[in-house]
N, C-alpha and C positions, 0 to 999 in steps of 0.2 A: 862896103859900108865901114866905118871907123868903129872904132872901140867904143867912143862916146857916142856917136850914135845906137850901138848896137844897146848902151845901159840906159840910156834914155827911154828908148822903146821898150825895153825890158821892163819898166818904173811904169809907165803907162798903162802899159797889159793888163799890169799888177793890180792899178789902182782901180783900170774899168774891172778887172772880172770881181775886185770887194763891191763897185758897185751893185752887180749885176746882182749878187747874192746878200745884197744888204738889206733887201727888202724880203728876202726867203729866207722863213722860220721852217726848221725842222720839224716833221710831225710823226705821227703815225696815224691809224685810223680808230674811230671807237663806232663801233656797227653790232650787233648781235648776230647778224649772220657772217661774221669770219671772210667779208669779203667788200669788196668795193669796186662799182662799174668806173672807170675812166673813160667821161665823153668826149668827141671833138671838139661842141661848141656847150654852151651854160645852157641846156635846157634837156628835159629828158628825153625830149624826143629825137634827139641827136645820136647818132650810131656810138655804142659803147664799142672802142679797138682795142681796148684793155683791162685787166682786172690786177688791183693790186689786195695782196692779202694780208691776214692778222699781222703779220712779223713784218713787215714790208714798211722803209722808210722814206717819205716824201718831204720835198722841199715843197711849200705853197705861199702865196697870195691872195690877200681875198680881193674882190672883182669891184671896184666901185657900185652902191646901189643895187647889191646883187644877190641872193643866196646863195653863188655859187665862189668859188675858188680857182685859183687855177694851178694844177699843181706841177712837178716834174721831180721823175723818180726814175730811178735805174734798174734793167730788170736786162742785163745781158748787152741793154743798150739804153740809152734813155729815152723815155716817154715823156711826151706833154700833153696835156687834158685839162679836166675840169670836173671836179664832183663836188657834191653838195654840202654846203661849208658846217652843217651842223654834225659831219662825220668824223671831223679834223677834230684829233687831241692835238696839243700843242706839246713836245714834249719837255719843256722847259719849264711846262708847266702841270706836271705829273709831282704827286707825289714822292719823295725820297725812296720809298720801295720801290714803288712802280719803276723809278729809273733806276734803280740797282737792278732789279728784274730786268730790264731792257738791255742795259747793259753788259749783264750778264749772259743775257742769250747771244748776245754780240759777237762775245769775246769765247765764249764756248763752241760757236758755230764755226767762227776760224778756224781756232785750235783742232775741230774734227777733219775742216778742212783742209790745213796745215801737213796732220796727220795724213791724210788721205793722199796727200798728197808724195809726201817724202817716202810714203809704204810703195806706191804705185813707182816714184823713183828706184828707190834700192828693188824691188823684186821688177825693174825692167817690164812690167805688168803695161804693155803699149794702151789698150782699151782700157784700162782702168787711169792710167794715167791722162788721155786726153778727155776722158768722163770728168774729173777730180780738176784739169785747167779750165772746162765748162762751164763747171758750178763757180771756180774763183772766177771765172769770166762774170757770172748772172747775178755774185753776190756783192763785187766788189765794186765801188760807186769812183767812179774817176774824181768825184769833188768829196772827198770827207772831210773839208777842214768844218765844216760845223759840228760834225757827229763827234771831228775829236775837240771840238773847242766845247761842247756841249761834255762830253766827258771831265774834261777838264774842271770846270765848274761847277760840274756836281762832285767831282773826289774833293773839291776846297770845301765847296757847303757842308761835306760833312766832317771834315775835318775839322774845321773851325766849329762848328757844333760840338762836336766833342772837346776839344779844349776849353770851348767857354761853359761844357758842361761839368768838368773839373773842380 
């Protein structure tokens, strides 16, 4: 295959996978019990195969005509389902706290990970070390560009808040 074809097809990818996530907004979940069933099909009576929890971040759609969603979220691998749309926060549309909070536990969760990780290198610690590439395996989401474009956008909002609070 040619060089221009190889960057052609490279441009294509590119374009279909912004479609694919054009229509999936970033969420989390807002439940009181700290948890949430992921079903196979939009109705409860369908076998829940997964549970995603408090901290846990999903990409969704909502379902034409429908109270349900359909979501997909990484959890060591990724998951697709469908839970009940009135449980979706949207997180673009959290308060400035809330998303420093989120945020926060983000960038803290690595950092422990990180940690854990470089300890588990230099002391050659084998079991500790493949425990610590587990969890960056369950934590780490093959598609972040929204989490970080979503990042992104909230360190400008408040930036520019504060300057035009000046």
């Amino acid at each position: 295959m040619t060089t221009y074809k190889k960057y052609i097809l490279t441009i294509l990818t590119f374009l279909c996978s912004l479609t694919l996530f054009a229509e999936s907004k970033l969420a989390v979940f807002n439940d009181p019990d700290g948890f949430i069933y992921v079903r196979s099909r939009q109705c409860r009576d369908f076998k829940v195969f997964n549970t995603l929890y408090k901290d846990d971040f999903f990409y969704f759609q909502f379902v034409n005509n429908s109270d349900w969603a359909k979501v997909t979220a990484w959890k060591g691998r990724q998951i697709e389902g469908f839970v009940y749309k009135n449980r979706i926060q949207e997180v673009e549309k959290l308060d400035n706290a809330k998303q420093k909070q989120l945020i926060t536990k983000v960038l803290n969760r690595q950092k422990v990970l990180a940690d854990s990780f470089q300890n588990a290198w230099k002391s050659k610690d084998n079991i500790a070390y493949r425990i610590t590439v587990k969890e960056l395996e369950f934590y780490n989401t093959p598609n972040t560009t929204q989490y970080l474009s979503f990042c992104r956008n909230a360190f400008v909002r408040q930036m520019t808040q504060r300057l035009y609070s000046c």
